[in-house]
C-alpha positions, 0 to 999 in steps of 0.5 A: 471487512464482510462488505469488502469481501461481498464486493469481492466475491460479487465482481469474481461471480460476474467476471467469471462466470462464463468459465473464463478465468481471464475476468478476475483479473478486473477484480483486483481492485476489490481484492486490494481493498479487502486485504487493506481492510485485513492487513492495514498494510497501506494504513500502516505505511501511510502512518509512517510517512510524517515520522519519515518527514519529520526526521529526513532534515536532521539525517540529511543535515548528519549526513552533510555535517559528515561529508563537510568533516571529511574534505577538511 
């Protein structure tokens, strides 16, 4: 992750250097990428979405076999 965090510490430099602490917030991209690069958060969520996929029809099909069970 040492590039991501080179990236990082190089935009804060440039966005902050006149005192003004405005400028990080134009860095937030580069900090979003370094935490992804530590925390696989994104990665992690992103891996998830098929095993979602594959069982919305069996939960949706529970759920109408359910309600069709109660009007009768």
């Amino acid at each position: 992750c040492f590039p991501f965090w080179q990236d990082l510490l190089a935009c804060y430099v440039v966005n902050t250097a006149d005192g003004n602490a405005e400028g990080k917030w134009k860095c937030i991209p580069q900090r979003d990428d370094y935490f992804e690069c530590l925390h696989h958060k994104k990665e992690a969520s992103m891996l998830s979405l098929p095993a979602n996929y594959f069982l919305a029809p069996t939960v949706q099909s529970d759920l109408v076999n359910r309600y069709y069970r109660l009007k009768k």
